[in-house]
C-alpha positions as a Markdown table, in Angstrom:
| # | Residue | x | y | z |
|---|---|---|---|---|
| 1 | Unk | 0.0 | 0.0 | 0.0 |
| 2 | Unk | 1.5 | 3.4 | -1.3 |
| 3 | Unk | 1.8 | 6.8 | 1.1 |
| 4 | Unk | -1.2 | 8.5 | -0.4 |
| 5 | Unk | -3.4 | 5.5 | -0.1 |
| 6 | Unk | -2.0 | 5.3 | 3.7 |
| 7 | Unk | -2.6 | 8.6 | 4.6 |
| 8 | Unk | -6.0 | 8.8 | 2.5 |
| 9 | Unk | -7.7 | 5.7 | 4.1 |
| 10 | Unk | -6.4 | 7.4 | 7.9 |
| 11 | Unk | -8.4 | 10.4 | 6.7 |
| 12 | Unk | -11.7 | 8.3 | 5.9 |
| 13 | Unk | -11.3 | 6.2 | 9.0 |
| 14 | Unk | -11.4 | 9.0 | 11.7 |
| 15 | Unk | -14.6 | 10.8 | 9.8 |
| 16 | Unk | -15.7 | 6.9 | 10.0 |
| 17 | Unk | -15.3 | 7.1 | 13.9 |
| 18 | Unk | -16.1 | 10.9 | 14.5 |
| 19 | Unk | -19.9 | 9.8 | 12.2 |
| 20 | Unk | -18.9 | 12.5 | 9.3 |
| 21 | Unk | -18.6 | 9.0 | 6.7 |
| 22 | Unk | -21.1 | 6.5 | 6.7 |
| 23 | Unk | -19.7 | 2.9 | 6.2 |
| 24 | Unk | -21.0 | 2.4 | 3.1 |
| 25 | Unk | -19.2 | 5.4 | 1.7 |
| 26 | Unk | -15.9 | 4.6 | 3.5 |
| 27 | Unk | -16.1 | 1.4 | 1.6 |
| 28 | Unk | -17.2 | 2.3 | -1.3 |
| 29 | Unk | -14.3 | 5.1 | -1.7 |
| 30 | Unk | -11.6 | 2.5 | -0.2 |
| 31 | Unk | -12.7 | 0.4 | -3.1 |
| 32 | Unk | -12.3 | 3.2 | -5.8 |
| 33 | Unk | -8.8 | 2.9 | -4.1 |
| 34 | Unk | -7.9 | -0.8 | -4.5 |
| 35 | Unk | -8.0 | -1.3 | -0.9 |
| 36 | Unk | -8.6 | -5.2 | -0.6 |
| 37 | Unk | -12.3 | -5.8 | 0.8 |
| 38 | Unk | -11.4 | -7.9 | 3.9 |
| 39 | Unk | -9.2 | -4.7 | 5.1 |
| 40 | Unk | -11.9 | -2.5 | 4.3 |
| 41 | Unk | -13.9 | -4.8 | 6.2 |
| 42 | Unk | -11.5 | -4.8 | 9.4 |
| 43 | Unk | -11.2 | -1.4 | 9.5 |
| 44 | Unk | -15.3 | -0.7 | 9.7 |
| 45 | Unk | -15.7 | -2.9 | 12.2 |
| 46 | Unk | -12.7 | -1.7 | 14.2 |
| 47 | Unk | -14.2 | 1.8 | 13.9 |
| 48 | Unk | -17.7 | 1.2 | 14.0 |
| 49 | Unk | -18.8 | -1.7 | 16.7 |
| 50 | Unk | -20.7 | -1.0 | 19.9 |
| 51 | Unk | -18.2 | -1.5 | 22.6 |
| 52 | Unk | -20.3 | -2.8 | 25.2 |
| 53 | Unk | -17.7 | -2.0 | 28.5 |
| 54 | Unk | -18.6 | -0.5 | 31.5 |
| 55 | Unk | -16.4 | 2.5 | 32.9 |
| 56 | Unk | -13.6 | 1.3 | 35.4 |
| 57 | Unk | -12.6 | -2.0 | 36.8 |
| 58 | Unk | -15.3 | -5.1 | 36.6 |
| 59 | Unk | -17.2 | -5.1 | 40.2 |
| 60 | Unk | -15.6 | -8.3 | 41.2 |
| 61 | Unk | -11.9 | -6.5 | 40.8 |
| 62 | Unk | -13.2 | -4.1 | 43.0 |
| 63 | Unk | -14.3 | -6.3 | 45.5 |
| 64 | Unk | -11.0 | -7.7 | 45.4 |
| 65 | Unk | -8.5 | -5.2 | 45.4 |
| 66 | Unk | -10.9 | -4.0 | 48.5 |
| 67 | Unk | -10.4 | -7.5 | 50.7 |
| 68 | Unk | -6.3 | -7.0 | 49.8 |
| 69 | Unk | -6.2 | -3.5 | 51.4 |
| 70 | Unk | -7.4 | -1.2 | 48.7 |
| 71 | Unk | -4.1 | -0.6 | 46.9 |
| 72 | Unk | -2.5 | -0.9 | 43.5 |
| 73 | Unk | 0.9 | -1.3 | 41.8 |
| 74 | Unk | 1.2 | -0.4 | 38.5 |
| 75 | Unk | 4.6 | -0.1 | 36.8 |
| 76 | Unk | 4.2 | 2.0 | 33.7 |
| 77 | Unk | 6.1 | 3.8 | 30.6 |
| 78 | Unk | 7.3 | 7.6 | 31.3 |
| 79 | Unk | 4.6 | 9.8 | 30.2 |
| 80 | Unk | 2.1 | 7.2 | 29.4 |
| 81 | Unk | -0.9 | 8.3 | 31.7 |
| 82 | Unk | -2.2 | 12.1 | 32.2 |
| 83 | Unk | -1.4 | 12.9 | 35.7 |
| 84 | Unk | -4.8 | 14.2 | 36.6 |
| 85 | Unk | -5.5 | 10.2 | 35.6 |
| 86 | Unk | -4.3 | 8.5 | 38.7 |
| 87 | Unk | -5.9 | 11.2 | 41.4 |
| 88 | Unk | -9.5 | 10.9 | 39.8 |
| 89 | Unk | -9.0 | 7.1 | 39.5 |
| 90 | Unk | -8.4 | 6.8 | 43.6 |
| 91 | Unk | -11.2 | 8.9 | 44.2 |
| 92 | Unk | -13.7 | 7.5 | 42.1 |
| 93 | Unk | -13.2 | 3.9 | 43.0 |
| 94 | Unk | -11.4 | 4.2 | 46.5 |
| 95 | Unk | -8.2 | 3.1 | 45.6 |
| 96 | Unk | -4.6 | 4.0 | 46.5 |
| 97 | Unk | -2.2 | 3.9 | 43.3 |
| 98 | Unk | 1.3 | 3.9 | 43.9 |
| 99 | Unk | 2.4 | 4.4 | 40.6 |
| 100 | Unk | 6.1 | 3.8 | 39.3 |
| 101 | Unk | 7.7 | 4.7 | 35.6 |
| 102 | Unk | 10.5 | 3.3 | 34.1 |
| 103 | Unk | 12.2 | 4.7 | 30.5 |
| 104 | Unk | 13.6 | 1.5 | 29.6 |
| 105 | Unk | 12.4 | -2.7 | 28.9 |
| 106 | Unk | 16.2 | -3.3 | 30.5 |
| 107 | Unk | 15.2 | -0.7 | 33.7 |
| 108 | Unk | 11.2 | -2.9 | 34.3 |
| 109 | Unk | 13.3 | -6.2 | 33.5 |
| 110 | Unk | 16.1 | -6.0 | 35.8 |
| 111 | Unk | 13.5 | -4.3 | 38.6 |
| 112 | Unk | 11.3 | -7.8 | 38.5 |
| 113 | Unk | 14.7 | -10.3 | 38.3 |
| 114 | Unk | 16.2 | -8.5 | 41.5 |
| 115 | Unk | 12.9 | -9.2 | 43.2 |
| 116 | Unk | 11.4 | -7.1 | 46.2 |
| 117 | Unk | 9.4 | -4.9 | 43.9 |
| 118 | Unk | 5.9 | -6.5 | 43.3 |
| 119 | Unk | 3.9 | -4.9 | 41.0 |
| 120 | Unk | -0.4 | -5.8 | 40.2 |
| 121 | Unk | 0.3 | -4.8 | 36.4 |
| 122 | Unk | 3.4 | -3.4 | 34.3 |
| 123 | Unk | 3.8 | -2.5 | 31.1 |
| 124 | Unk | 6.3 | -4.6 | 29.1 |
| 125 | Unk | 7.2 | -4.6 | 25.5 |
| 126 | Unk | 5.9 | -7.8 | 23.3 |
| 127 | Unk | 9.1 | -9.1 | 22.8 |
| 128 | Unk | 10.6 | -9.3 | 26.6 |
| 129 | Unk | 7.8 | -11.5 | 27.2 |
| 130 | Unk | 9.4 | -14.4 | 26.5 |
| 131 | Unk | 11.9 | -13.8 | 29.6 |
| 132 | Unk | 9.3 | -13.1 | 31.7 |
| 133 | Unk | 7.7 | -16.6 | 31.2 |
| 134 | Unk | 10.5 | -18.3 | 31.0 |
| 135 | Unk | 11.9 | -16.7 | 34.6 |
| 136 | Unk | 8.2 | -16.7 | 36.5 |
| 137 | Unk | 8.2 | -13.3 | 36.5 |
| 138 | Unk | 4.2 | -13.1 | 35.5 |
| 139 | Unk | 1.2 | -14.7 | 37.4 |
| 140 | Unk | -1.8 | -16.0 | 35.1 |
| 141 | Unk | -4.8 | -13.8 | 34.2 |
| 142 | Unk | -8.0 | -15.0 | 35.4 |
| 143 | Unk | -10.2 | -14.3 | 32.7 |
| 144 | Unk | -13.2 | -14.1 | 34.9 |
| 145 | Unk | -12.1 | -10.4 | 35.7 |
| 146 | Unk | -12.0 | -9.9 | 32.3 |
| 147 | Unk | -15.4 | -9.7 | 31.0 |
| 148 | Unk | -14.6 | -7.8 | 28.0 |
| 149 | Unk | -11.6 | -9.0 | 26.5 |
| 150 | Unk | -13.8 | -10.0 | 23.6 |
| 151 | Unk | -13.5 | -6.2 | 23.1 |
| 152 | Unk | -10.0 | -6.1 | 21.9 |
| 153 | Unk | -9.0 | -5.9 | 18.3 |
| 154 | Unk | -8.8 | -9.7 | 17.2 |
| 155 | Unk | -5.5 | -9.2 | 16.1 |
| 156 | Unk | -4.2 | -8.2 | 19.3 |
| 157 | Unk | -5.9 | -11.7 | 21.2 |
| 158 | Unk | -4.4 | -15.1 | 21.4 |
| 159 | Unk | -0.9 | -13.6 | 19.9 |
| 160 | Unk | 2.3 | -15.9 | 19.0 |
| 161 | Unk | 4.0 | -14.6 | 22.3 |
| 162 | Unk | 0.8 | -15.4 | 24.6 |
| 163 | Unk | -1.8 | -17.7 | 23.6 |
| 164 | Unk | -4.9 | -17.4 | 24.8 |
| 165 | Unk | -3.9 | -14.3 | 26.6 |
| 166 | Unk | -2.8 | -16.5 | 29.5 |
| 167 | Unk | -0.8 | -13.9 | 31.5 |
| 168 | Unk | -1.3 | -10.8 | 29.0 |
| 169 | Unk | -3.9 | -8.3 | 27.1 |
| 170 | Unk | -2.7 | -5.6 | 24.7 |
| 171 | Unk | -2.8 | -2.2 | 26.4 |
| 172 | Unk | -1.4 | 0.1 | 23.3 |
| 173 | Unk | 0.7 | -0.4 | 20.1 |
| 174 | Unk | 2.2 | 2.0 | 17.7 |
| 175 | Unk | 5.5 | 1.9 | 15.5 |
| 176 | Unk | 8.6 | 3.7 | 14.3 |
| 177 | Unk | 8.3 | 5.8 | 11.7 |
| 178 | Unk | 10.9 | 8.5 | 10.2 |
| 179 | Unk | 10.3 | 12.4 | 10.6 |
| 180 | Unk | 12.2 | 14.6 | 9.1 |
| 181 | Unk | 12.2 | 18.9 | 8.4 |
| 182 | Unk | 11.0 | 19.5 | 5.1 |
| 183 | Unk | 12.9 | 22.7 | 5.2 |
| 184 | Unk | 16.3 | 20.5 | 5.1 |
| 185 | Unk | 14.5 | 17.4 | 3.0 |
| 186 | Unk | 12.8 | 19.2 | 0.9 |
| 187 | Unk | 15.2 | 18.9 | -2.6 |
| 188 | Unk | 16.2 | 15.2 | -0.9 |
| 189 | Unk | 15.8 | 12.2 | -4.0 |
| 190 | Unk | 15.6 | 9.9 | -0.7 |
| 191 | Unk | 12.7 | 11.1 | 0.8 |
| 192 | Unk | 9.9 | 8.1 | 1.6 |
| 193 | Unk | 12.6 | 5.9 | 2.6 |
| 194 | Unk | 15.1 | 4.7 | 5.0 |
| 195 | Unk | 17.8 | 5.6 | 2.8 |
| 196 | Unk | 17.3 | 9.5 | 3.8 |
| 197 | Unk | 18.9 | 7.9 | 6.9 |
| 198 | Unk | 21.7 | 5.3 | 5.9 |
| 199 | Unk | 22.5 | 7.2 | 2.8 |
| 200 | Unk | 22.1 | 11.1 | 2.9 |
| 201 | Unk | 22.4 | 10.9 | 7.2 |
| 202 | Unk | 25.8 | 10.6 | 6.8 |
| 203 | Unk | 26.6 | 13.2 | 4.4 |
| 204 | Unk | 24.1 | 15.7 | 4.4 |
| 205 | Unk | 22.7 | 15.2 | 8.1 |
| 206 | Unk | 25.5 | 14.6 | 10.4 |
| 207 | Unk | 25.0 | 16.0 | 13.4 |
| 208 | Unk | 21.3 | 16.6 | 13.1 |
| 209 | Unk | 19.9 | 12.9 | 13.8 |
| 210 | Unk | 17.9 | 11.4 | 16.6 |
| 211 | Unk | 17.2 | 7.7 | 16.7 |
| 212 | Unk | 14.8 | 5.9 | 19.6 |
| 213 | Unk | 17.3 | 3.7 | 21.8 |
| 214 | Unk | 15.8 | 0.4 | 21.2 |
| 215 | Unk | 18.3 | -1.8 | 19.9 |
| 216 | Unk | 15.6 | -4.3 | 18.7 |
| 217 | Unk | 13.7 | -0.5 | 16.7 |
| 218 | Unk | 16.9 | 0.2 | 15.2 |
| 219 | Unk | 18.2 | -3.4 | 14.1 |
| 220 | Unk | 14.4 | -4.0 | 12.2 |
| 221 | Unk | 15.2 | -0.5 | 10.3 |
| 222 | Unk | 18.6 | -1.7 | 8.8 |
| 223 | Unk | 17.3 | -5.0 | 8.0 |
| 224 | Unk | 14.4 | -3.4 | 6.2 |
| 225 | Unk | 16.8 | -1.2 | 4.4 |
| 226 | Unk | 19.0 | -3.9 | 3.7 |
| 227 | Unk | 15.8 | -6.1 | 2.1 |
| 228 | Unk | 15.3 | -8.4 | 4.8 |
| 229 | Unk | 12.5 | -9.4 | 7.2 |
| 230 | Unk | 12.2 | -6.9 | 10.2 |
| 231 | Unk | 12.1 | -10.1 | 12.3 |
| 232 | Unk | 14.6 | -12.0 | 10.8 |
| 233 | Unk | 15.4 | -15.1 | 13.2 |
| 234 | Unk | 19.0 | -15.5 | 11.2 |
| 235 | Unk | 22.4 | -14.6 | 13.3 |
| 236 | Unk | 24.3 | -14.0 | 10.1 |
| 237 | Unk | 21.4 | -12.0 | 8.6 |
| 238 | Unk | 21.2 | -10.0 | 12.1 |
| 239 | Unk | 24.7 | -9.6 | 11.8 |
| 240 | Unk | 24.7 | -8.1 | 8.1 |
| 241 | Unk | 22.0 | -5.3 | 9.8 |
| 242 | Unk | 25.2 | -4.6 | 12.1 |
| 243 | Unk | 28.2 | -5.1 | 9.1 |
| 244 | Unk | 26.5 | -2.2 | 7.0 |
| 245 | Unk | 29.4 | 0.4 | 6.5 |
| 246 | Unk | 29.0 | 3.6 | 3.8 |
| 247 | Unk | 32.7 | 3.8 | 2.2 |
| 248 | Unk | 32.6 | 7.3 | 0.5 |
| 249 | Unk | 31.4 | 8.6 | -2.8 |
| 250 | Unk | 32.6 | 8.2 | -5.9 |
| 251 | Unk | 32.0 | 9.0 | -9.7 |
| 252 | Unk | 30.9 | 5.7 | -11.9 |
| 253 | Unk | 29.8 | 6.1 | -15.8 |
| 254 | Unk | 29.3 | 9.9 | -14.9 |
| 255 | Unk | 26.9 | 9.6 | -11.9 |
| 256 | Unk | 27.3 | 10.2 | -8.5 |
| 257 | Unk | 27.0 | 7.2 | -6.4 |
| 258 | Unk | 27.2 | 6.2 | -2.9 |
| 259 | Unk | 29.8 | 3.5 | -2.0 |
| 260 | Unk | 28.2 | 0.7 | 1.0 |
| 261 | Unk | 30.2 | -2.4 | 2.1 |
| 262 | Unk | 29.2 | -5.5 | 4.0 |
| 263 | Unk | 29.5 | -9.3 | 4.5 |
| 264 | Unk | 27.2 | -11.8 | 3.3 |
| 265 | Unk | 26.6 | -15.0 | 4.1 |
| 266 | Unk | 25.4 | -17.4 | 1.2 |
| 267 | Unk | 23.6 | -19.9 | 2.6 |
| 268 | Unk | 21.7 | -17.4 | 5.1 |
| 269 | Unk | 21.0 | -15.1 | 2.0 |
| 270 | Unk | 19.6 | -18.7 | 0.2 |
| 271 | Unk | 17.3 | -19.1 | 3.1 |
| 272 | Unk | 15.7 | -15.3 | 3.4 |
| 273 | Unk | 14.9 | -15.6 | -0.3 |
| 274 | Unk | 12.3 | -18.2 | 0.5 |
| 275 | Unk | 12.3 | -20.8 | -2.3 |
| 276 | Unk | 10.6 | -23.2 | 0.0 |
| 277 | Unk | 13.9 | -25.2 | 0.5 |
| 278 | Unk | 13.9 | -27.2 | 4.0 |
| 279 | Unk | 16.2 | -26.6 | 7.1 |
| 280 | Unk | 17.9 | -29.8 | 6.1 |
| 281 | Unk | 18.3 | -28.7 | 2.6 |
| 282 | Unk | 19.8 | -25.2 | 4.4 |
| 283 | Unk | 21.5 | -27.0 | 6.4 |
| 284 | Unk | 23.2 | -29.1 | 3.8 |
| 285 | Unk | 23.9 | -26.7 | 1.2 |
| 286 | Unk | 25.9 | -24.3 | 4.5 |
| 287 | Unk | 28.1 | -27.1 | 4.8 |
| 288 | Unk | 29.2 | -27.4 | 1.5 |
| 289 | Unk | 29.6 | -24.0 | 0.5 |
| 290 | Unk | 31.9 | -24.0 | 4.2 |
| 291 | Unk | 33.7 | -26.9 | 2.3 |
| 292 | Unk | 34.4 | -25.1 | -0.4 |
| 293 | Unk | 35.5 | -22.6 | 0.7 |
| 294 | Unk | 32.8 | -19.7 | -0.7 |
| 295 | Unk | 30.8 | -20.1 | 2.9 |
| 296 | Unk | 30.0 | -16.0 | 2.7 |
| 297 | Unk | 31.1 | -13.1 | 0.0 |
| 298 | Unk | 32.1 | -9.5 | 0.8 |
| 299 | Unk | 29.4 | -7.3 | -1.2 |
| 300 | Unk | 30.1 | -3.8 | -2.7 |
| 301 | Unk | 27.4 | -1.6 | -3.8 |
| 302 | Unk | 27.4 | 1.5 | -5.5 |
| 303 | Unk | 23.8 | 3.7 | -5.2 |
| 304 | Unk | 22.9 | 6.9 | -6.9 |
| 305 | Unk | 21.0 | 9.7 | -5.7 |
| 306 | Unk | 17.4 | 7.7 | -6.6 |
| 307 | Unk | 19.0 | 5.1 | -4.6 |
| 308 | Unk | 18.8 | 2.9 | -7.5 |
| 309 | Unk | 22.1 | 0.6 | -8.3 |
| 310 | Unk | 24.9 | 1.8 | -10.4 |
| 311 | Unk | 27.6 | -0.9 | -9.8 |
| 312 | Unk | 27.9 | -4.2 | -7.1 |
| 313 | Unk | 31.3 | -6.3 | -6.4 |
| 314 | Unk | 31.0 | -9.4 | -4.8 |
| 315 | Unk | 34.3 | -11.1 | -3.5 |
| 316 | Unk | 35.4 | -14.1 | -2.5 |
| 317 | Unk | 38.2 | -16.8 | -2.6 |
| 318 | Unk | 37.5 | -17.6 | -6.1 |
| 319 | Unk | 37.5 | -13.4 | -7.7 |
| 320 | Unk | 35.5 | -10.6 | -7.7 |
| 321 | Unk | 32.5 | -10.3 | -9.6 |
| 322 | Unk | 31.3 | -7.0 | -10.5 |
| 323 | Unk | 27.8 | -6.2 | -11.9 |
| 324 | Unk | 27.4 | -2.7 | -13.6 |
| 325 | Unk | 23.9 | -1.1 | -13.6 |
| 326 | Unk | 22.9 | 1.5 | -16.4 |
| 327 | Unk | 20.4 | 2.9 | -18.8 |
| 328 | Unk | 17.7 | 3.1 | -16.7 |
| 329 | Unk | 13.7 | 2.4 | -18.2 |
| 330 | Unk | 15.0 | 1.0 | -21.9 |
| 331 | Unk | 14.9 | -1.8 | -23.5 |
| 332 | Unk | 18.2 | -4.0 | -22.6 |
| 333 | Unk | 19.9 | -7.0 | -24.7 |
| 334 | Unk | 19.8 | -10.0 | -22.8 |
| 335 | Unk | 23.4 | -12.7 | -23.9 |
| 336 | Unk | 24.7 | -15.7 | -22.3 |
| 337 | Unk | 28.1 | -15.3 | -20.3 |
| 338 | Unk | 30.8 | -17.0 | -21.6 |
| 339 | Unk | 31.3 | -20.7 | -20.7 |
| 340 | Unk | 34.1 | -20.1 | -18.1 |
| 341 | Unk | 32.8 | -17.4 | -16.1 |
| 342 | Unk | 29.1 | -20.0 | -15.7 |
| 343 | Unk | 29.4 | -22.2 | -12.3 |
| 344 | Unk | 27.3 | -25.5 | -12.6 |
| 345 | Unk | 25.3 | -25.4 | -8.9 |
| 346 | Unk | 24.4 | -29.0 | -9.8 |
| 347 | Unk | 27.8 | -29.8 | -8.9 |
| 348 | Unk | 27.7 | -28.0 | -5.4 |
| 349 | Unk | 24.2 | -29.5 | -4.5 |
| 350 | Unk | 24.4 | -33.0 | -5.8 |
| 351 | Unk | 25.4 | -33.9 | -2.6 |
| 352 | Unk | 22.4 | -32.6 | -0.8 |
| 353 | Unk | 19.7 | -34.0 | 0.5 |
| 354 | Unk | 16.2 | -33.8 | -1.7 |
């Protein structure tokens, strides 16, 4: 889905909530659009459905926070609730809330693991959740104080990292996105993509970036920019995110071009370009190329202001192969390499399981 048709169908979906665009309409112009049906779909009945909750906590939690003394724990984000929010809370339902922020998933984590701090509900990131489990750190929900769970988005119940929403429910989610100062960007080729930081950050921004401190934020950016998955499960491919390194500029068949370096590693690359092959195919073919001695290549690329391809060098123990990109939008003639610079992959993979 393009930017315009992005920010078009965000336009149309709060006059859907605010009751300025019937539903018929909102579908009818998301259509128009090419927006697939069973999004359309989602997003009227995200926007649209009678939420039937009550305001505040279920009686039953009530009652219960009553027998234990009337008190809650909550360990929260930094700047996450309104601070007239907590006040009206304890005088509306009776409650004492000593509430606690942390700016960090490391600061909550290490908090729980060097125990004395108990907390009724915290606020941790999808991904820790994992650790949590696997160290005890959560107690189980009981569903019965959860009447309307049914509420939630669907796609935000019985997730990957919690089925059934054993010990968790989805309190808010967002993402990363890239602002920038059109006064600075405005002339930029790279704008509308990553590259406005890995290429022109460098050279025409130093000095004036900011980046959230998230390792796992800023590690799904450079795989994205690099053309892998954002959660890539790969060490080498993890690593490549890491091994990205801009070289300089230099002047190829009269165009400007960016020069990037990095390692690759052949088998991993194999595996992210999902041709269906299995882990024991993978698993084969990374021994083999390790035998022979072309495990992973040294990659050289060369980008122009479009941040389209001008030249790319790969390297390893057998030569450098260097690919030359040019004449952009015409028609190209299309000839077989000669017969010695061809390698026969039959020959590496007969080996190999089928």
């Amino acid at each position: 889905m393009d930017r315009h048709t992005r920010t078009q169908l965000d336009i149309w979906a709060e006059a859907l909530w605010q009751e300025r665009l019937t539903r018929r309409d909102f579908v009818r112009r998301g259509t128009a659009l090419g927006v697939a049906s069973s999004l359309l779909a989602e997003i009227v009945g995200l926007y649209t459905r009678e939420v039937a909750a009550e305001t505040g906590p279920a009686p039953q939690v009530l009652e219960r926070i009553k027998k234990e003394g009337k008190k809650l724990f909550v360990y929260n984000w930094e700047d996450y609730v309104h601070p007239h929010t907590i006040p009206k809370f304890e005088k509306e339902f009776g409650v004492k809330v000593t509430y606690d922020t942390f700016p960090s998933n490391e600061q909550l984590l290490a908090k729980l693991q060097a125990g004395g701090a108990k907390y009724d509900v915290i606020f941790p990131t999808h991904y820790f959740l994992p650790i949590y489990l696997a160290q005890g750190l959560l107690a189980p929900l009981d569903h019965a104080n959860l009447p309307h769970l049914h509420n939630v988005f669907a796609k935000f119940r019985n997730t990957p990292f919690d089925p059934g929403n054993a010990y968790t429910v989805s309190y808010g989610w967002g993402m990363t996105g890239l602002a920038h100062n059109a006064t600075y960007t405005k002339d930029d080729p790279r704008l509308g993509s990553w590259a406005l930081v890995f290429e022109s950050g460098p050279q025409r921004y130093s000095g004036k970036l900011g980046f959230t401190d998230e390792r796992e934020e800023v590690m799904a950016v450079a795989l994205q920019y690099l053309g892998h998955h954002a959660n890539t499960r790969t060490k080498d491919t993890l690593r490549q995110a890491g091994d990205l390194r801009r070289v300089g500029d230099d002047q190829l068949h009269g165009v400007s071009a960016t020069h990037y370096t990095g390692t690759v590693e052949l088998a991993t690359l194999v595996a992210d370009l999902n041709l269906g092959l299995s882990d024991e195919v993978i698993t084969g073919l990374r021994q083999e190329l390790q035998k022979s001695g072309v495990s992973s290549e040294q990659l050289d690329i060369w980008v122009d202001q479009r941040g389209y391809p001008v030249r790319q060098q790969a390297h390893d123990s057998a030569g450098t192969a260097t690919v030359d990109y040019t004449d952009y939008g015409g028609p190209q003639p299309i000839s077989a390499p000669p017969a010695d610079q061809v390698f026969d992959m039959n020959q590496l993979l007969s080996g190999l399981p089928r």
